[in-house]
Structures are given as structure tokens and as C-alpha cells.
Steps between C-alpha positions, in 0.01 A plus 500: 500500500634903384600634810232783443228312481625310821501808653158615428354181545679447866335823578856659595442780243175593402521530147658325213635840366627618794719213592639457159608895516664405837723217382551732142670750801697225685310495774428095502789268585420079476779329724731866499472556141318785345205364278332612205140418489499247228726287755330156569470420917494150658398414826736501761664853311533799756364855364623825666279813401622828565210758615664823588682443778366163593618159373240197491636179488300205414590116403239380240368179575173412236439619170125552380347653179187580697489557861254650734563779755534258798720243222722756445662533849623136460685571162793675697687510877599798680836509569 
């Protein structure tokens, strides 16, 4: 799965658009390397977002094409 549309679909960043214009600005890292949105992700990859000041880190641990709200909290860990 695009690492945009993992994004989106996780729920980590709301829209499609917006998360492929933060990886197009080097904000995304998979496993401590920048990422470009077209990137595919695997479970078990770790994804560090820059917001601002703020750094989430998050391990991905399922993959889903659709997802519900309450679905999409169990497509990623906190770190």
C-alpha cells in the first residue's frame, strides 16, 4: 500500500492530499529514511511524522483498504 493512502486510511492525516504534500516536503521518514509518498509500507515499518514541533512515532502493524473509524486505531502503535 502508497504510503499516502496508508496515511489517510490509518486516520494519522486526514486527507489524502495533505499527507502526500507532507512526505513531497520531507516531513515522513519509514525506518529513518525520508519517504516520498509513492513509497510502499509493510507491517512491522516504523513512520515518524513531523508536525511543527512535535514528532509522532508509530509502528504499523495491519494494512486495510477499507477500515472503519474504530478499525483504524488497530492499523498502527504509538510509540
Amino acid at each position: 500500500m502508497r504510503l499516502d493512502k496508508y496515511l489517510k486510511n490509518s486516520r494519522i492525516i486526514k486527507r489524502r492530499t495533505v499527507a502526500k504534500e507532507a512526505c513531497d516536503k520531507g516531513r515522513v521518514k519509514i525506518n529513518g529514511k525520508i519517504a516520498k509518498a509513492r513509497v510502499e509500507v509493510k507491517e512491522g515499518d516504523i513512520i515518524e511524522i513531523q508536525f511543527g514541533e512535535n514528532l509522532f512515532c508509530a509502528e504499523i502493524t495491519r494494512l486495510a483498504e477499507h477500515v472503519t473509524k474504530d478499525g483504524a486505531k488497530e492499523m498502527f502503535r504509538v510509540l
